[in-house]
Each structure stands twice: as structure tokens, then as C-alpha cells.
N, C-alpha and C positions, 0 to 999 in steps of 0.2 A: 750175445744179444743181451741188451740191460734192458731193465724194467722200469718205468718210476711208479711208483704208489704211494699214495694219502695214506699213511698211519697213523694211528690215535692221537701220539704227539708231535711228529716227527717229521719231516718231505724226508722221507730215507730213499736211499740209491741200492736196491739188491743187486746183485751180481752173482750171474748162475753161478758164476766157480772162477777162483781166480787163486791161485799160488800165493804160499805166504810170503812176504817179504819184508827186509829190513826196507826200512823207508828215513830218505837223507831229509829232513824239514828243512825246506828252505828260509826260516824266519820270518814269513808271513801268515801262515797258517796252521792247524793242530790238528788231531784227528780226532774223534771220539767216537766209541762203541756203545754200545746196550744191549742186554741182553732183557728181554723183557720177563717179567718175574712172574709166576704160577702160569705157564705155559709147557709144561712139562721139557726133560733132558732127552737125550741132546738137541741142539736147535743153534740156527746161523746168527748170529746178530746183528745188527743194523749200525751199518759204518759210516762216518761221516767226515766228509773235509771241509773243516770249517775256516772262513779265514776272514778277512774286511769287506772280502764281496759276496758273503755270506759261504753255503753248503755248494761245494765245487764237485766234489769227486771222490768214492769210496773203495776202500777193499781192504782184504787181510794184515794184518802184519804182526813184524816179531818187536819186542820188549823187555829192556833192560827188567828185571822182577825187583831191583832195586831195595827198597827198605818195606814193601808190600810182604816180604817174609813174613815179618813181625805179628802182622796180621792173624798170618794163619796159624802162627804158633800160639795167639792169643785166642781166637776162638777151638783149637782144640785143646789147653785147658781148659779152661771156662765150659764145654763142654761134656768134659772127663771128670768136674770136678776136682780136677789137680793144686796143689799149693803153689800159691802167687806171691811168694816174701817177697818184700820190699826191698829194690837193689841200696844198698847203701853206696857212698861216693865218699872214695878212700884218698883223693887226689895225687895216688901214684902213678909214675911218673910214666909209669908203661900202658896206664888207661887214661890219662890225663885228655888227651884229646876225645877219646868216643865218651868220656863223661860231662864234656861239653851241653850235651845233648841232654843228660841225664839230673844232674843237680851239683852244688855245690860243695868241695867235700868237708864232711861232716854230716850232710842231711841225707836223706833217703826218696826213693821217688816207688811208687806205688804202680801197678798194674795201667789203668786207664788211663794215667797222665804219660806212662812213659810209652804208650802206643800212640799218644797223641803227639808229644814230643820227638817221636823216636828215638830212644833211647833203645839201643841196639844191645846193650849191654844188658841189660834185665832179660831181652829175652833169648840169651843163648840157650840154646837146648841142654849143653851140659851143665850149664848152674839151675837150670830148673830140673836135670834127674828127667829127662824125655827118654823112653825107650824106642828104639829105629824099629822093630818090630812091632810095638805096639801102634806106631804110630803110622806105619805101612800098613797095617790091618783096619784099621779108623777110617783113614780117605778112602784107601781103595770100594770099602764098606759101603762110604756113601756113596765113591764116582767111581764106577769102574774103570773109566777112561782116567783116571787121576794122571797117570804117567809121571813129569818129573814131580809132581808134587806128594806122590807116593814116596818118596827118598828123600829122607832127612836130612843126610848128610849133603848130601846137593845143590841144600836150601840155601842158597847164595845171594849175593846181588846182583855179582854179574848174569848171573843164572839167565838165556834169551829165553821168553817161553810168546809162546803164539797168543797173542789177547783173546782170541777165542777159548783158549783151553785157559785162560786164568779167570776167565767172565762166567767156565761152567763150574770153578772151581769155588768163586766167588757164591754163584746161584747156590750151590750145595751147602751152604752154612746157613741152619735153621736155627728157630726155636732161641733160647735165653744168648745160645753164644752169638748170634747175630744182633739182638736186642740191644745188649751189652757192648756190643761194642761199637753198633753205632749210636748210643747215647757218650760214649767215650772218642767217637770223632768228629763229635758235635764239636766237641774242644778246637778242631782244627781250625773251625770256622770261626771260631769267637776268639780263641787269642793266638793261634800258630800260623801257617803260612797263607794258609786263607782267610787270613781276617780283613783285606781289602776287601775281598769280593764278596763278605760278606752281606752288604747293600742289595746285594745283583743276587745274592742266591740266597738268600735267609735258610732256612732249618730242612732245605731238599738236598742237599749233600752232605753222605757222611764218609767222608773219603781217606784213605791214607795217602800223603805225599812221597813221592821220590825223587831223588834226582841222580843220575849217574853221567857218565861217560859217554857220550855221543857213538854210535857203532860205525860211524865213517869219517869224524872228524877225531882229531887228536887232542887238537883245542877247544873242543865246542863240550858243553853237555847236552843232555834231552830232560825233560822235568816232568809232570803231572800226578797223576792221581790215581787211584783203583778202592770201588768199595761199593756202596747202593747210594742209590735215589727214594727217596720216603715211599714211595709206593711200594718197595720190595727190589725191584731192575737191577742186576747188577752193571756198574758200569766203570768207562776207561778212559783216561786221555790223556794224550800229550802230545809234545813242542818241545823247540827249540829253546833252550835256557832251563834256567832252575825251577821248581814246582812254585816257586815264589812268583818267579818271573811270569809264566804262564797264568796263573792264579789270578794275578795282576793284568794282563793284557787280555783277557780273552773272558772276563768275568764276564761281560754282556751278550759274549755269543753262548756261554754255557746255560745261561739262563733263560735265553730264549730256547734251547732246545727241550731246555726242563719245565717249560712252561705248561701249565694242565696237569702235572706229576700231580695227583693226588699220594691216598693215603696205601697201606698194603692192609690189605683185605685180613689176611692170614695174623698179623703182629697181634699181641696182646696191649692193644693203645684201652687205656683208663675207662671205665666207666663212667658215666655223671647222671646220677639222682636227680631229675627237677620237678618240684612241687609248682606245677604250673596252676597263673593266675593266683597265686599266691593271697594278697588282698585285696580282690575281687570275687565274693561268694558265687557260686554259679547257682543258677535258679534251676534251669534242666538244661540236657543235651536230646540234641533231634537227629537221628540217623538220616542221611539223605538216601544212602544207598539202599538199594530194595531186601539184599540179602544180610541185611545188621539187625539184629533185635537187642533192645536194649533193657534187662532186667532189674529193676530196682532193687537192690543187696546184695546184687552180684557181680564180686569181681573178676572183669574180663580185659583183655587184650582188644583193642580196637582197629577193627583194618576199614577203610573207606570214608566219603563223607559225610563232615557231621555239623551242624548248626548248633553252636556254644551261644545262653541265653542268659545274661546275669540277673541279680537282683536289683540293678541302676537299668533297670531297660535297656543298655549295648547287647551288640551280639560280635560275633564273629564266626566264618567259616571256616574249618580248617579240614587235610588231606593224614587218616592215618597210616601205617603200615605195620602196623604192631608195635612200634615202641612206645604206643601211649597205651597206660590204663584207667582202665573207670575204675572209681573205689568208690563208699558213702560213708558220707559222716550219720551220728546217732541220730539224724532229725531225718537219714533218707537223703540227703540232699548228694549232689555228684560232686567230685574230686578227681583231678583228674591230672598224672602223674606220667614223667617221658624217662623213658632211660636212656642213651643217648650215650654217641664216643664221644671223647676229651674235642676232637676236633669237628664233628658235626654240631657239638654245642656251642663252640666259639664261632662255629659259621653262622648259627642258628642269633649269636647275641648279634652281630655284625649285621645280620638285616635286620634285628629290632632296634639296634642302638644307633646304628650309624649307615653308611650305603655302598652297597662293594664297588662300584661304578670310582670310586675315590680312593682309586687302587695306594697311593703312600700311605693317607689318612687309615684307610682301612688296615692295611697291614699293619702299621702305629698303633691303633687299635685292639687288634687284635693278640699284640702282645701285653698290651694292657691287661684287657679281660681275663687272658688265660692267666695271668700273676695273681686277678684278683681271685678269680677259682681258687687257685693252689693255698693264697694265704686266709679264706675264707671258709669255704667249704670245708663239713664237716666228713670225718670217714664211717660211713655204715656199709660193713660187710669189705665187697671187697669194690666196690664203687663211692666215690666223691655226692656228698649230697648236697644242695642249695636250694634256694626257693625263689622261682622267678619274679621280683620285686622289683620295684622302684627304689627299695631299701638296700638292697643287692647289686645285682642287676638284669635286666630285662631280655629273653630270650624269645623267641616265635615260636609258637605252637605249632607251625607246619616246617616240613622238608625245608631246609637251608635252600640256597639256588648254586647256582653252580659257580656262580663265579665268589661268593661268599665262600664255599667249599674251596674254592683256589687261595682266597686270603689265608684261609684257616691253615690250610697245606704248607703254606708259603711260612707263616712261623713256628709249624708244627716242633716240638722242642724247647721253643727259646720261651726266657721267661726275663724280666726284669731283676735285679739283682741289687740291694742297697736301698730300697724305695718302700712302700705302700701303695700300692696299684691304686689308683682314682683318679674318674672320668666323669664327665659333666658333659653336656650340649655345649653350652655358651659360656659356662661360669669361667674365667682364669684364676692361676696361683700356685703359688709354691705346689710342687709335685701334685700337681690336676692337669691331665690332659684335656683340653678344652676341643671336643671335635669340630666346632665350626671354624675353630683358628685353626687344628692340623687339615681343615681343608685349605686354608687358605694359601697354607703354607705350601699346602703340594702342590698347589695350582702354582704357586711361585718357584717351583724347580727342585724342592727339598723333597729327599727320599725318607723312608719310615723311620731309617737310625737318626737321621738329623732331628726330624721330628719330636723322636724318643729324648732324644738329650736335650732339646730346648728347655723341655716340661721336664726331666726329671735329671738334676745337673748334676747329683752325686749316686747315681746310677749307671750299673753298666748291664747290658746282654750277657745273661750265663743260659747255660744248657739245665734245663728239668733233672735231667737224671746222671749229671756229671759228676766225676769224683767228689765224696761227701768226705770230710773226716768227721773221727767218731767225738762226739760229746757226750760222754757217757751218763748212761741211764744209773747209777751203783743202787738203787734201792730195787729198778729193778733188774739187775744183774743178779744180786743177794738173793733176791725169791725166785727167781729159774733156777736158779743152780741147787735150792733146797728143795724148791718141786719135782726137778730131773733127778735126785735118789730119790725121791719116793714113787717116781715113774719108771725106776729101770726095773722093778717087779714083774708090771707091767706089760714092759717092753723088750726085754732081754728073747722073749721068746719066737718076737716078729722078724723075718727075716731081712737082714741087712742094715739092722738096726746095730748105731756104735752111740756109745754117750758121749756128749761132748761138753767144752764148758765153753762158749762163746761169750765176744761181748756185746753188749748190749748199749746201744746209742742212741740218741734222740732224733726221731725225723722230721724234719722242718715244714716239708709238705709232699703231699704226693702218696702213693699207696706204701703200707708196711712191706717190707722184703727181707731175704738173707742173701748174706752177700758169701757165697760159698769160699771163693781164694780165701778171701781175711777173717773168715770166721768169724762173722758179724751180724748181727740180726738190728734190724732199724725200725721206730716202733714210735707211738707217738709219747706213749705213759703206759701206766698201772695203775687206771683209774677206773675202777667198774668190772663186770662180766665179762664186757665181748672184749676189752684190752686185754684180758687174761688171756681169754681163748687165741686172741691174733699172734701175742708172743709165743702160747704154744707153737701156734700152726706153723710159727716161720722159724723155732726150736725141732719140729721134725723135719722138715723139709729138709734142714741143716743135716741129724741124726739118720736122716736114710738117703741122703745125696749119693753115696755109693751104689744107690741100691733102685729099680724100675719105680718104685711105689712113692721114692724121695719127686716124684714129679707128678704124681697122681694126687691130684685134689682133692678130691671125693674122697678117700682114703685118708690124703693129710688131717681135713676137715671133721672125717668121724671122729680121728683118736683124737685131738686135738678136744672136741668136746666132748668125750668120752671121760677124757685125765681130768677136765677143768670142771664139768657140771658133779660127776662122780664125788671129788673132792667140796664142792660145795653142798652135796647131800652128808657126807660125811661131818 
């Protein structure tokens, strides 16, 4: 007996129980899976037959595992904290073809490009030193159902494994190594097999491609995809042809089923600081709501409504939930300040700047602003600060709507690349998006990328947090590495603590980090207190990464100011 039901995003088809099976695609249609994410393990997933006359018919089935290995061997390093050397490309003659994939030889290919490329060869287990024990004790740890992906040695292409069991294996990768690695198949979509369809799916899939051997034809292959959807979900699909082909043909039904995908609740997505009403003094604020009191010199969290009254006579209403606070300047007067994710703030500029209802423009947009964030905004703490301005740009003091939350979603990742982000109403010109003209353009058939490249001609789409190489910091390299002896005193005594000497590179935007494989720490300078303390913080993280306390904050953060204000009393 089959079911239909309305899911959040989906017309999905359950089926009480239906036997796994290989499935022959007849070259009209593809299947795709989801497992939906922070719903706890184990759980069914929602199957779908998609094809030209849209969602036909659902159920189980088996799965070349194809070059999806890579994957997993990339987030249990990245996990483990394991070394990720960079494979070099010898152009012998006995790897000559799987280094196709990899680089040209003489060069070397790094961690995050060679999982987006597939490059098979970087991640053999035995040139990465993988122990089959350790790594049978890892999975099974996190999925006790692991089954073949508890065996290393097994980890194959041909390997069939049931999409259910590789959706729960997918679900089970948390925390940085999931992070990581879908800011590394962000790449897939911007310049590898998915860069068609990138139009159709902007920054909601981070997927690995495969393509193998058809399991019933001798001639044919099967292609697609396996990895998450921005909100967390993990998911699956394929078809007939290569992941290229697929990629290519079915970009618009994949998109419609991702449509709504927001953000995942759980991920560590950016902070954003905004000094709202920036230059507009506020005269006072009026609580609407019966249970608000509002104390003059006291800084509070504001939940409810409230009536904002300037000193030009305007006012406005707005709806809080605690991410606003009242602050006062020295004269008594309110100030009033939102902290806000990366992506609810670009939703939040999108309806002050422009209108979601103008789904290309908006999304064009939207990648705009968030480039202008990254190359503007300054770093305090461990959040992005700006000031909502006409100077700047202009954000809404209430709740984004939801379909501005769907633009936001929609480029969540991508950033502009080669340019200087700037927007205007009506103004044209060289690298100025004009919104009244990308309305008019979408009204005329053109999609966000078109848009993007009309306004900005020697710009391309890159990923936020996609392979960086290092430009190194040497001044200050030279001052952590003098600091770290006079901190192993210190430090020698804390458990799990190793010294190390990393290096140190310049970050272009976005939050400080350490990049555990390459032993790198990414920073903006060495200018002041809090740059001291941030190079600490992300110099321990590095120095206890073997160890539980290498990922506790609070901890990172005392010693970190502990070593740095210490030495400036000294």
C-alpha cells in the first residue's frame, strides 16, 4: 500500500518496504534520494523518480560507490587530524592516465582540489599511511550499521552498496570534516562537472561526482552525484550517462526538488556584527509589547515589539527575537545593534536593497552583497562587523521573509572573484550592478550568472572558503615561532599539547582559521592586541589538535589570552 504526502520540500512517494534493487535507467529519467538532516539515525529516505514528466515513481536501490570513496577517506582525515601532503605528478608512465585527473607533471595537487577533481591518486589509503583498524574503529564508532564501509580495504568503485546505507553514512559526517569538505565541493560547481548546472543550483549542492560501469549494460555507464544539500540533508542521484551528462540534463528537475533547501541549523555559518541605523541618531525606542521594560543604561537583549523614533521625526516598527541589543551612547541616548548569520543578513540586505519577488535579480544580488561583506567588513572577535549604511550597505531591522531567506540560500558560498562588489538602484557602469537594469534583464530571460557577467566582465563565481594558497605572513611567522618558545614553559604541561612551527598566510576575507592537513594558520596581520591573541588562538588549536581541548573554545580562548595579555604585562 503506498502513501502520498506533502513534505517540507518534496511531493515524496514512501513505500512501506520494498527490496533493494539494481535499477536498469532507461535514459529518460534519474532517481534521487534524501535523507533529511537532524532527524536522528537510522531513518528511510525519500526516493524520487524524476524525469521530463516530472516525480513518477520511488524506491530502494543499489550503487556503483564509484569515486564517492574519496570522500570518505577525506573526511576521516580531516577528522583524525591526519597529514594531507600534497600528491605531486610524476608523469609516469604507469600512473600517467589516473594523473589526468590530478595535475600536470611537475606540479602537485593539494587536499580540496584533488577531492573536487577526483583525483584518485592522492587519496589512496596506502600513500596516506590509513591504518584498517583504526579506521574500522572510527566508522563503526560513529554508525554502528557502517557495514561495508567499515572495511578499508573494500573501499572500491566497483564496491554496489544500497543508497540508503551510503545516505546514513553520509548523515554521520559532522562538525569541521563536513564543513570542509563541502566548502571543497563547492568547486564542483564552479569549475568541475557541475559547472553547467550551476545556474539551476547555485551554492545548495556540495556533491561528489561519479561515474562508472552501468550494472546491466556492457556499453552504457550510470553517473551522478552523493554528498549534502546546504541545510545539512544528505543526498543521492543518478542516471544514465556520465555525472557530466546527468549534471547537464536534469539541472532543472534537481533544482526544483531543492527548492526551499534552506540553511543547516547545526553548521558553524559566520557571524555578522550590524550597527544598525548607522546615520540616523535614534531619539528613543517604545516597547509595544506589555512584557518589555525598557531601562535607560542598560544593556539588554530585545524580544518583541518595538517603535524606533529618530531625531528627523521618522519612525519605524520592527519585530525582535533576541538578536537585537539596546546599548547607550554617553548622552543616554539608544543604539541599537543585531548579530545575525552570514545568510540571514544577506536576506535581511535583499529586502532593504532590492525585492525577492525578482527571483535572477535577486539572486545577482545577493551575490553581490555578500562579496561586498567579505571585502568590507571588519573582523571583531569571532564575527564580521559593518554598519548598516547608505555608505555601506543598507540592511532591515526586522526578520528577513522567507523568500529573501530562499535567495540568501540560494548563493549561500558563492562570492564574486576578480571584482569590487558595488550596487546602485539605477546608477550604470563599469563593475556596478545597476538593480533596476538586473530587473529588467531577468524580466528579459537572463538568469543571476548572466546578469553577474554583464556588470562584472573580468569576474568569475568562486566558493567563500575554497582552496586558498598560502601568501605568506614572514613577519608574522618570525613572531609566533619566538612566542611559541617562550610559551612551551607554559604549555609543556597541558595535556596533548605538541609545538609546532606552522605557517602563517594572509587571509583575504572571511574568519581567521587553521588549516590542520597543511599546517597552516590564516590570519589577517599583526596589527594590535586582538591580532595577537587571534594568531594565538588558531596556533593552539593547531598545537592540541591531537588532543579533545584542540576543539574546545573556551579553553582555546583562555590560554590564548592568557600567553598574549600575560606577555603584554610583562
Amino acid at each position: 500500500m503506498r502513501r502520498v504526502i506533502l513534505c517540507n520540500v518534496l511531493l515524496c512517494f514512501c513505500l512501506a518496504a520494498n527490496a533493494e534493487q539494481p535499477v536498469d535507467f532507461d535514459g529518460k529519467s534519474m532517481l534521487f534520494a534524501r535523507l533529511g538532516a537532524n532527524q536522528g539515525l537510522p531513518q528511510r529516505p525519500v526516493f524520487l523518480h524524476l524525469g521530463t514528466d516530472g516525480i513518477r515513481q520511488a524506491w530502494d536501490v543499489q550503487t556503483p560507490l564509484g569515486s564517492v570513496w574519496k570522500l570518505f577517506v577525506y573526511a576521516y582525515a580531516i577528522d583524525e587530524a591526519l597529514p594531507l601532503p600534497d600528491y605531486a605528478c610524476s608523469g609516469n608512465r604507469q600512473v600517467a592516465k589516473e594523473e589526468l585527473y590530478c595535475c600536470d607533471p611537475g606540479q602537485t595537487i593539494s587536499g580540496d582540489v584533488a577531492l573536487a577533481q577526483s583525483c584518485g591518486l592522492f587519496f589512496e589509503p596506502e600513500r596516506l599511511h590509513l591504518d584498517v583498524q583504526d579506521w574500522r574503529r572510527y566508522w563503526t564508532a560513529r554508525l554502528p550499521q557502517a557495514g561495508w564501509l567499515a572495511d578499508l580495504e573494500q573501499l572500491k568503485p566497483a564496491r554496489q552498496v544500497s543508497v540508503s546505507s551510503l545516505l546514513l553514512a553520509l548523515s554521520s559526517i559532522k562538525g569541521i570534516a563536513r564543513e570542509r569538505a563541502e566548502a571543497a565541493l563547492l568547486a564542483v560547481m564552479l569549475n568541475g562537472r557541475g559547472h553547467s548546472a550551476l545556474r539551476y543550483l547555485g551554492g545548495r549542492y556540495r556533491v561528489k561526482t561519479f561515474t562508472w560501469s552501468h550494472p546491466q549494460r556492457m556499453d552504457s555507464v550510470v553517473g551522478g552525484a552523493a554528498g549534502w544539500l546546504s541545510d545539512g540533508s544528505a543526498v543521492w542521484f543518478g542516471g544514465l550517462g556520465s555525472s557530466l551528462q546527468v549534471m547537464q540534463d536534469y539541472a532543472p528537475q534537481l533544482a526544483a526538488v531543492a527548492e526551499g533547501v534552506g540553511d543547516d541549523e547545526v553548521s558553524a555559518q559566520r557571524c555578522v556584527d550590524v550597527a544598525l541605523f548607522a546615520r540616523y541618531p535614534i531619539e528613543r525606542i517604545l516597547a509595544l509589547s506589555p512584557d518589555t521594560v525598557l531601562q535607560p543604561g542598560v544593556v539588554q537583549d530585545l524580544r518583541g515589539r518595538f517603535r524606533v523614533e529618530f531625531r528627523n521625526g521618522k519612525q519605524v516598527l520592527l519585530h525582535a527575537d533576541s538578536e537585537l541589543r539596546l546599548a547607550w551612547n554617553v548622552q543616554s541616548k539608544p543604539l541599537l545593534y543585531a548579530r545575525l548569520s552570514e545568510n540571514e543578513y544577506i536576506a535581511r540586505v535583499i529586502d532593504r536593497e532590492g525585492l525577492p519577488t525578482e527571483k535572477e535579480a535577486a539572486r545577482a544580488l545577493s551575490v553581490v552583497a555578500r562579496t561586498y561583506l567579505l571585502q568590507n567588513a571588519t573582523q571583531h572577535g569571532e564575527c564580521l562587523e559593518i554598519a548598516d549604511s547608505s555608505s555601506t550597505q543598507r540592511v532591515s531591522p526586522n526578520p528577513a521573509s522567507a523568500a529573501a531567506r530562499d535567495i540568501a540560500a540560494f548563493s549561500s558560498g558563492l562570492m564574486l572573484q576578480g571584482a569590487q562588489a558595488q550596487y546602485r538602484l539605477d546608477a550604470e557602469g563599469k563593475g556596478i550592478l545597476s538593480w533596476r537594469r538586473a530587473v529588467e534583464d531577468a524580466r528579459a530571460g537572463m538568469l543571476y550568472d548572466q546578469i553577474l557577467q554583464r556588470n562584472f566582465k573580468h569576474a568569475s563565481l568562486a566558493s567563500i572558503n575554497g582552496e586558498i594558497e598560502c601568501k605568506p605572513l614572514p613577519d608574522a611567522e618570525r613572531w609566533l615561532r619566538a612566542q611559541a618558545r617562550r610559551w612551551r614553559s607554559a604549555l609543556q604541561t597541558e595535556p596533548g599539547f605538541v609545538e609546532l612551527q606552522p605557517q602563517v598566510c594572509q587571509l583575504a576575507f572571511g574568519n581567521p582559521y587553521s588549516d590542520m592537513s597543511r599546517q597552516r594558520i590564516y590570519v589577517r596581520g599583526l596589527n594590535g592586541l586582538n591580532q595577537r591573541i587571534t594568531l594565538a588562538h588558531e596556533y593552539l588549536h593547531l598545537a592540541f589538535s591531537g588532543y579533545p581541548s584542540g576543539q574546545d573554545e573556551h579553553y582555546i580562548e583562555q590560554w590564548a589570552r592568557r600567553l598574549i595579555e600575560g606577555e603584554s604585562r610583562s
